[in-house]
Every structure is written in structure tokens, then in C-alpha cells.
N, C-alpha and C positions, 0 to 999 in steps of 0.2 A: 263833458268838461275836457280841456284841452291843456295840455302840457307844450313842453316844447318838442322842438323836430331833432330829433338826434341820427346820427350815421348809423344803419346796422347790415352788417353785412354788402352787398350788392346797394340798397338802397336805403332810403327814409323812411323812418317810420313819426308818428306823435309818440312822447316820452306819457306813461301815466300820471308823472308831477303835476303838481295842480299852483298854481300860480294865485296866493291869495294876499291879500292887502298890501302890508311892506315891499314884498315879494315882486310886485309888480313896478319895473320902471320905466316905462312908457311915461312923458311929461303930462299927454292928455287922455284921455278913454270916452267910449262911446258907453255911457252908461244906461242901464236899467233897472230899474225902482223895487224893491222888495215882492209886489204884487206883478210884475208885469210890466209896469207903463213904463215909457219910454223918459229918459231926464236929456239924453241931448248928450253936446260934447262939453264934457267939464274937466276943470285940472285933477289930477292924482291928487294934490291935495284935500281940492274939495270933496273928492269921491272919498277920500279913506274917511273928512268931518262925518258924511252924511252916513259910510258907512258906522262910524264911533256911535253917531247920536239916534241911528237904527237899531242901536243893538244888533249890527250883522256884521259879516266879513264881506270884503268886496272882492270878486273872484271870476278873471279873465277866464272869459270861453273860448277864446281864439289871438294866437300869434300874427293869422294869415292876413289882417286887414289892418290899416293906418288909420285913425288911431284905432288899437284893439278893441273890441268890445268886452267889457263890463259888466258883472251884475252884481245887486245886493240879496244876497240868500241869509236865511236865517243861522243864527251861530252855528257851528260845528255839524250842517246838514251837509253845506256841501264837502267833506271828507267823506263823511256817513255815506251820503251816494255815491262817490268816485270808490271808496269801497267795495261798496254793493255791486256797483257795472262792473269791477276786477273782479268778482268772484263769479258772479254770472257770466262773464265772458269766459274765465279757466274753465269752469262746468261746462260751459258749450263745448269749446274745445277739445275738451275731454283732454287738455294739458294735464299735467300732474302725472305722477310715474304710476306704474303698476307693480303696485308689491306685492309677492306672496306668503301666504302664510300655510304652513306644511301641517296637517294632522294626520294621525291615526285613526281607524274606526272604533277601537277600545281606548277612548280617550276619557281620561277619569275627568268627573263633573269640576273638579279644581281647576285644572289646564282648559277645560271649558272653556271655561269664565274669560281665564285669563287670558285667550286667543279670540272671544268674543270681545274682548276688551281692548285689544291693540288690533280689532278689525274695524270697532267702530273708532278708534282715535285716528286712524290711516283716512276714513273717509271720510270726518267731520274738517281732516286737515285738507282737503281735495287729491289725495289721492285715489287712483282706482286699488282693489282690491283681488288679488286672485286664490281664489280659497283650493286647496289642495288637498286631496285625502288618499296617503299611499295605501296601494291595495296587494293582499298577494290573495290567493286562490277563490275562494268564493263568496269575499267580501263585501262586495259588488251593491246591494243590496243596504247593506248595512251604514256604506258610505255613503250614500243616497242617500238615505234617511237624514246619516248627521248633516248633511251641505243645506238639504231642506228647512232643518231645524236652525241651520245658522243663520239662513236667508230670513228666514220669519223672524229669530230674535234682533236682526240687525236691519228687520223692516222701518225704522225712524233715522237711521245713520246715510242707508244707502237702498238703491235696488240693481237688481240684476240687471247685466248688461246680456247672458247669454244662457239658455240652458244647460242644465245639469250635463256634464260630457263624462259618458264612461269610455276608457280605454282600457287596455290588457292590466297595466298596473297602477290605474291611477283615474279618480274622479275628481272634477275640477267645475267651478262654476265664476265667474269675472264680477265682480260688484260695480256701481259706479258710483261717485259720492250723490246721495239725494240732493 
């Protein structure tokens, strides 16, 4: 679905606005029918009757052509998708920031929780996650274990982007939202 073109930076991009019924002022549209079929060029009027008496919203695909093209999709789908294709295109991207979150390897089962907790609310919001476990002398081991354990409890929120990295004072593993 298509938005309008807006300035960004250097060039043009499509806006994600979705252009649906009222919305649309174009006098005429090239419409198409709930199922597919083609209806031809009709006035914005009669496109918003047919879409009222379909029980749909009638919702331009495209700015780029005279008159624009048209469709009737079922109520409140097409957001539902235009949703959907923003979230899977952020996911692609792997846009979203990367936060970190700093533990210890003597970390009490309470702060657990509560750092498993603000690991899976970071990745269900699409951010990435960088799980962090300070170490001093022969820790090593032990930090391991916990990053492993957090990878496996936060197996429905996210997965690893990178193996386990041990350095001198610190184990660290990157999540990405599932």
C-alpha cells in the first residue's frame, strides 16, 4: 500500500500513510472490487457508496498514476497489513536501537527475572538487545552459563544475532527481536 511521496533528506521516499476512503481526493479512481475484479473508472463518490454498501474501506494503492488506483479491502485489514509490512520491514532492517542490559554472574533469581523481563519487553518493542555480563578474574565460566540460560528463556521474544564473546572483563551475546 502506498502513501504519499514526501522530501527526506537528498531524495524521495513513499510516506507509510495509508490513504483510505474520505482521505482520498482524487475526483475519480481506478477501482477494484473486494475479490479482485476489476469495476472500471468510477467517481470517489460512487467508490466510497460501493465501498459503505460492502462493508469495506476503499484504500488507494498508488499516488503515481491518473486517476489513482483503488481497492475495496475488507474493514480494518488494510491497516492490519500496512502494520504488518512496518514491522517486518523494521525486522529486516534490523532498524531499532540496540540496548544493553549489564548483569553480574552472582545475580539473585529476583533481578533475574527482572532483567529477563525488560529483555523480552526491548524485543517484542523491535529493539535489538545486547546482554552483558561483567566479569573479574575467573568468572568466565559462570557468565557463560547465565547468557546461555537467558538465551533459552528469551527463546519466544528473540534469537541471537551472535555467539557468546568472552573477553578479559566481560561476556556479551547481541539478541534480535524474533
Amino acid at each position: 500500500m502506498a502513501g504519499e511521496v514526501v522530501r527526506e533528506g537528498m531524495g524521495w521516499r513513499m510516506s507509510n500513510k495509508l490513504l483510505m476512503n474520505e482521505q482520498i481526493k482524487s475526483f475519480e479512481v481506478m477501482l477494484t472490487g473486494v475479490n479482485g475484479e476489476a469495476l472500471g473508472v468510477v467517481s470517489r463518490e460512487e467508490a466510497l457508496a460501493l465501498a459503505k454498501e460492502a462493508k469495506a474501506d476503499l484504500v488507494c494503492t498508488s499516488l503515481m498514476s491518473s486517476p489513482p488506483p483503488c481497492k475495496l479491502v475488507a474493514r480494518g485489514a488494510a491497516k492490519a497489513q500496512r502494520d504488518q509490512e512496518n514491522k517486518e520491514s523494521r525486522l529486516k532492517d534490523g532498524a531499532g536501537k540496540v540496548k544493553e542490559l549489564r548483569l553480574t554472574p552472582d545475580i539473585e533469581e529476583h533481578d533475574y527475572d527482572t532483567k529477563l523481563r525488560q529483555a523480552a519487553k526491548l524485543l517484542e518493542s523491535g529493539n535489538r538487545v545486547l546482554l552483558v555480563v561483567r566479569i573479574s578474574g575467573k568468572e568466565g565460566p559462570k557468565a557463560k552459563a547465565l547468557l546461555e540460560r537467558l538465551i533459552a528463556d528469551l527463546a519466544g521474544s528473540g534469537k541471537k544475532a551472535t555467539g557468546i564473546q568472552l573477553s578479559g572483563k566481560q561476556a556479551a551475546v547481541e539478541m534480535l527481536p524474533a
